[in-house]
N, C-alpha and C positions, 0 to 999 in steps of 0.2 A: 225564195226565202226573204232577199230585201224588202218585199210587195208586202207581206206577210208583217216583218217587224215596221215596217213603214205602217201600216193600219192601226197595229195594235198599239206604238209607242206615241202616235197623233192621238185616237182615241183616248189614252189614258191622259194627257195632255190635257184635253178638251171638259172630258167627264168628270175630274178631278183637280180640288183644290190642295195643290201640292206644294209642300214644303221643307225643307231639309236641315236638318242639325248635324256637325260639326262636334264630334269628342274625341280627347286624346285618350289614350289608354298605355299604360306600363304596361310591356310585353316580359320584362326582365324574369320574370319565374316561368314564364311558358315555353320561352329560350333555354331558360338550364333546365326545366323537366323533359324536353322534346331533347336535348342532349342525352341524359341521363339514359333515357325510352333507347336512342339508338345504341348506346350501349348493353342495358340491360337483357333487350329482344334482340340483342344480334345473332342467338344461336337459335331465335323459336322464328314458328310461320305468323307471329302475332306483327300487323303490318304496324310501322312507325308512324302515327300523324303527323300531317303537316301542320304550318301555322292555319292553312284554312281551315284544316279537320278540328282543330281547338275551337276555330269562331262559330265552325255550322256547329260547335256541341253547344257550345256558350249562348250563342242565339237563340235556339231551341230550348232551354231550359230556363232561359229569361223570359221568351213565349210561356211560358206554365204560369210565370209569376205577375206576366202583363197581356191575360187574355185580348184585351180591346185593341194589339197590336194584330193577333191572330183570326182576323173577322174580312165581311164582305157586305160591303154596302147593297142594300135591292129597293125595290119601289116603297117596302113597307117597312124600311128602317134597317137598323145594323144589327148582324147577324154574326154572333160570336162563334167561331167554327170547334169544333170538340177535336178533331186529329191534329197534329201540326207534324206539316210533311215540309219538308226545306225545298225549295227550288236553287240552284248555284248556277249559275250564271257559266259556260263554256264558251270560248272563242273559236267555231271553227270556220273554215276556209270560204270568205262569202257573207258570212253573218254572227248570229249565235244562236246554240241553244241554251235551254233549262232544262236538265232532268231531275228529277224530283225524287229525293229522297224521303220515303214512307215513314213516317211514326218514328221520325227523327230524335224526340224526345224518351223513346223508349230504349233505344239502339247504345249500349256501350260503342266509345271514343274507337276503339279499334275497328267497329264492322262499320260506325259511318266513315273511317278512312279505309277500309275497304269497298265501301259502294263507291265514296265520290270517285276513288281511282279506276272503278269499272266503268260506272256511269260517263266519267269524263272520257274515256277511252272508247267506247262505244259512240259517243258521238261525235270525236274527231275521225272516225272511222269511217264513218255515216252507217254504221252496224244497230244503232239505236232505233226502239220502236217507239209508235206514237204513245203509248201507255206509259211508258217510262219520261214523255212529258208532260205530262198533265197531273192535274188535282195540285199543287201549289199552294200551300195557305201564306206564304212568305219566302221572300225570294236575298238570298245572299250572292254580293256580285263583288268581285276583287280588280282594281288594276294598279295594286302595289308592284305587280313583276313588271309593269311597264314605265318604273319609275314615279304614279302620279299620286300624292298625296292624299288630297281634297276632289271631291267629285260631287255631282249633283245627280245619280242614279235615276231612274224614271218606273216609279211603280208597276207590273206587272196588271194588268185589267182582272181584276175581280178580287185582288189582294189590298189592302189599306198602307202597305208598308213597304219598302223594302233598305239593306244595309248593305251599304258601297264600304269598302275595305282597302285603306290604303297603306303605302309602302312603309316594311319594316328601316328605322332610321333613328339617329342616333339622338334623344333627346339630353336634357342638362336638368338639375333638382341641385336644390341645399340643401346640405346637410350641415348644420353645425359650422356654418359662414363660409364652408366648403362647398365647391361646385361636385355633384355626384353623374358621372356618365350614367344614362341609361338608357333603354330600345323600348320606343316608343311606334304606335301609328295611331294615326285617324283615323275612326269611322264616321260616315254619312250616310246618317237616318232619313231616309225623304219618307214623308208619313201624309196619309190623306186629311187635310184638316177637317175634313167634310166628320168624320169619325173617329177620330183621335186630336186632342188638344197639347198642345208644346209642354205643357210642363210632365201629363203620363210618356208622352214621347220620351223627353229627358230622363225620368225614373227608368225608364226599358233597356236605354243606355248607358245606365250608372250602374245597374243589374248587371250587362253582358260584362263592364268594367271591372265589377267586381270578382266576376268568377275568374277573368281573364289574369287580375292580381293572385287569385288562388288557385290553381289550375288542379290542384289536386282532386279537387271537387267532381272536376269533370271526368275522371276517371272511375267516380264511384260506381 
């Protein structure tokens, strides 16, 4: 497994002109609706999302609105991909995996926190098959549970993009010459410059930002 992420995460290195963005995001409505959810569904089988099940729905619906994030670079040019299946990033014992969640964009909030929890659990298991890692159009990867902010993520080989997802934490806003608490994190966009330019990278991540302010959205 290290032999493996060792080849691929040098090769992507090498192949690719890589660069990474830096945004904060208000989590403050995704916090009291993911409240709300556990009380609401606490007597159905409808499973509760996590804060990542918000980001892989928000990321994937932001993909619909910034194709040239959802593409793969080949000898004759850039190649804008039609499915957008999420890859998420897992830590298991030794390395990690990606399993890949299909037609992520099409999937109500509940059945992609239903797969990520299968998906995730099948390969700390090592119960997961090779089909359940592949096909990738963009990859979401989190180490806010390990405490880290800010990261600089390393693109997936045959993907243009990928979004590092950092720790929920306690940010500050005015209001009216008043200081307002609020829950904030960073995400970090590392995008191939080779096929996407910083300022559509930016617009990709003011989109996921936006839904993330409105989360309602993501339930539709």
């Amino acid at each position: 497994m290290r032999g493996t992420i060792a080849r691929r995460m040098h090769a992507s290195l090498q192949e690719m002109a890589q660069l990474t963005h830096g945004y904060e995001v208000r989590m403050d409505a995704v916090v009291s609706l993911r409240g709300r959810l556990k009380e609401d569904w606490a007597d159905s089988d409808l499973p509760v999302p996590s804060l990542n099940d918000f980001l892989l729905k928000a990321a994937a619906l932001a993909l619909r609105e910034h194709p040239l994030l959802n593409a793969t670079v080949r000898e004759d040019g850039i190649h804008l991909l039609a499915g957008i299946h999420l890859g998420f990033a897992v830590a298991v014992p030794g390395g990690l995996m990606v399993p890949v969640i299909e037609d992520a964009v099409e999937l109500p909030l509940p059945e992609i926190a239903r797969r990520s929890k299968a998906l995730a659990q099948a390969a700390r298991e090592g119960r997961i098959s090779p089909a359940q890692l592949e096909g990738a159009t963009f990859t979401v990867t989190s180490l806010g549970g390990y405490g880290v902010d800010f990261f600089t993520p390393v693109i997936n080989p045959g993907n243009v993009a990928i979004l590092g997802v950092g720790r929920l934490r306690d940010g500050v806003e005015w209001e009216d010459d008043r200081p307002l608490r609020t829950r904030v994190l960073t995400l970090s966009l590392t995008f191939d410059h080779r096929a996407v330019d910083g300022a559509p990278a930016a617009e990709y991540l003011r989109t996921v930002g936006d839904l993330l302010r409105r989360p309602l959205r993501l339930l539709l």
